[in-house]
C-alpha positions, -999 to +999 in steps of 0.1 A: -007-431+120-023-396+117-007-393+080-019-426+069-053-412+085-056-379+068-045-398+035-074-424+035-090-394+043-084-366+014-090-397-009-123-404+003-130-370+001-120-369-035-141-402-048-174-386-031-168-359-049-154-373-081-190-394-076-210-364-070-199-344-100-206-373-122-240-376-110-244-341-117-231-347-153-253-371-159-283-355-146-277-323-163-272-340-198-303-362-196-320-332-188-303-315-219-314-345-241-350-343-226-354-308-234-344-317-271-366-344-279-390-323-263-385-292-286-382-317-316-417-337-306-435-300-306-420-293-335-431-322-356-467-320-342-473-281-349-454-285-385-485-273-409-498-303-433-488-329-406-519-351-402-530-365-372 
């Protein structure tokens, strides 16, 4: 019973994590892609001879 126990348990374990780290992934790169269409907007509106 304890073995079946600490099995269930290390798995659980490793799909909260396994979730975590994926949340984190995805976070990070929307942040990443954020930034960049960020950097490219400020670009476009600064460029000289762009009219408003």
């Amino acid at each position: 019973m304890t073995r079946i126990f600490t099995l269930v348990s290390i798995i659980a374990v490793f799909m909260v994590l396994l979730a975590g780290g994926g949340i984190y992934w995805l976070a990070i790169s929307e942040i990443e892609q954020s930034k960049k269409e960020s950097t490219r907007w400020r670009g476009e509106r600064h460029c000289p001879g762009h009219q408003q």
